[in-house]
N, C-alpha and C positions, 0 to 999 in steps of 0.2 A: 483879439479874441476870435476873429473869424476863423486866423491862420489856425489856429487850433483847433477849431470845429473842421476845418475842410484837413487836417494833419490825422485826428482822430475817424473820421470818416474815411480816411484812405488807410488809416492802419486798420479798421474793423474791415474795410472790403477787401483786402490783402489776406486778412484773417479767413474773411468768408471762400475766396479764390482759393487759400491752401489747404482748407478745410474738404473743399468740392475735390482739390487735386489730389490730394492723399485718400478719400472716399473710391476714386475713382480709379487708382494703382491700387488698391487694397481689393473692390471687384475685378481686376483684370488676371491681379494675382489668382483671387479665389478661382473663377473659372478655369487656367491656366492649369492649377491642381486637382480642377475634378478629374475622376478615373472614367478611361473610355470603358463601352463594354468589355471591351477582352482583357483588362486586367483582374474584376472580378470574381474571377476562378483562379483556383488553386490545380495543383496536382494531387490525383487521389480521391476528387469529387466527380458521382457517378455521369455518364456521358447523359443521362434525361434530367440533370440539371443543368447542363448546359442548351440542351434541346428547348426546357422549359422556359428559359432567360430569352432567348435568340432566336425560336420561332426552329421549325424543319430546316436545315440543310435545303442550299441548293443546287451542292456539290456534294459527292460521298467518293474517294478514293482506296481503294486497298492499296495497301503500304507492305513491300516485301517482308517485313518483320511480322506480318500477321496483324499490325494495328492498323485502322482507318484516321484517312486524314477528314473531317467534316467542316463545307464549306458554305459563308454566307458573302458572295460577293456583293457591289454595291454597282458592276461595272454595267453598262457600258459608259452611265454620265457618274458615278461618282469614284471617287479617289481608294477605298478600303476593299475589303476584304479579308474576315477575320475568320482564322483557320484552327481546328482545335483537332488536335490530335490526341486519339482515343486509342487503349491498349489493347488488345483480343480479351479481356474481361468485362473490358466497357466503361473503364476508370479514366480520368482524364490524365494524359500527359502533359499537356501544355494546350495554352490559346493566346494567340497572337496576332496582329495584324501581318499579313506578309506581303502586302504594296509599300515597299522601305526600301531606302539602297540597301543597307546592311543583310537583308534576306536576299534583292536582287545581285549582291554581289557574290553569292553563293554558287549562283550558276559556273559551271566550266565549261567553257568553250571546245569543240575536240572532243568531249566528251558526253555531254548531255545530249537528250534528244528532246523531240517534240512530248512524251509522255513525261519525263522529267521536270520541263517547265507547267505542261499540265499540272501534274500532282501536286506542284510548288505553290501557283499563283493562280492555277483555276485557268477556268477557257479565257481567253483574251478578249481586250474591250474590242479588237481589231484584226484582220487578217488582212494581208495584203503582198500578194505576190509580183516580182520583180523577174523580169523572163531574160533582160540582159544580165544582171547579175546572177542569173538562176540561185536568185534566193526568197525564200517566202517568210513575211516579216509579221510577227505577234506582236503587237500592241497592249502596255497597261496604264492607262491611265490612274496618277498618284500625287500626292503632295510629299515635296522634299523639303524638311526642315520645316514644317508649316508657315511656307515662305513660296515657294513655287509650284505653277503647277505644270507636270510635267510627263510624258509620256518614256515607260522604259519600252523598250526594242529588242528582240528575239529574233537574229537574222540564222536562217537552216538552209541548210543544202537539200538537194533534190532526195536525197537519202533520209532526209530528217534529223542530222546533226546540227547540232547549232554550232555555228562560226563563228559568231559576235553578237555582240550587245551595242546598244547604245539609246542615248536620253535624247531628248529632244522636245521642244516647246511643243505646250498641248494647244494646238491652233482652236480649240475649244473656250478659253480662255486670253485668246491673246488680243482683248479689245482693250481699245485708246492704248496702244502700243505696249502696255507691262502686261507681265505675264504670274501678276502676285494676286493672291484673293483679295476681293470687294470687300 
């Protein structure tokens, strides 16, 4: 009789353990699927509902097409920067985060210049100029794959073309050796 009081008490706490375990992938998931702010705008909704959501701009661009790009960064310490782009009627086109490789990989090298990445990802969390390679290097600090944190690189010529990109570990972030969020 014992064996069966301590058989059933280890089947109910096994019960209890997969119960708390499936609770607890069930909240990870939920969170997982909530929407950041910038998904909740559409295209086609007036640019002072976005204004009213997200507080002023604290970036405003003009965009050769005549529309403005409107910026809320998060930088110098945090990772976002959500950028909504408005028509010359003041309707929205789109809003997006654009600290992402998929937006950073947009840049061309050769061709872009210092306004370009401006317009794109806003002022840098970073500037830092390099007198033997004569090159002067923008910094954005971002999360890649909500997994690392990671800084993108903007290297420009003394002319202000940009030559290259590249990633590298946000020394912000890099305690007790990984470089993954807390």
């Amino acid at each position: 009789m014992t064996s069966r009081r301590s058989n059933s008490s280890r089947s109910a706490f096994g019960r209890a353990c997969h119960a708390r375990v499936a609770l607890l992938g069930a909240a990870v998931f939920a969170l997982g699927a909530c929407a950041q702010p910038w998904e909740a705008f559409h295209a086609g909704e007036p640019e002072s509902a976005v204004v009213a959501r997200m507080g002023q701009p604290r970036e405003v661009y003009e965009l050769p097409d005549g529309s403005r790009r409107l910026m809320w960064p998060t930088q110098p310490m945090g990772e976002v920067t959500v950028a909504a782009d408005i028509d010359p009627t003041g309707k929205v086109i789109r809003v997006r985060q654009v600290l992402q490789p998929n937006e950073f990989y947009r840049a061309e090298p050769d061709k872009w210049t210092k306004n370009d990445v401006l317009i794109n990802f806003g002022r840098p969390e970073e500037t830092t100029y390099f007198p033997v390679m004569k090159r002067e290097v923008w910094s954005y600090r971002y999360l890649e794959d909500n997994v690392w944190y990671l800084l993108f690189n903007f290297y420009f010529d003394d002319t202000g073309v940009l030559r290259s990109t590249q990633k590298s570990p946000d020394p912000l972030h890099l305690q007790g050796g990984d470089n993954k969020p807390m």
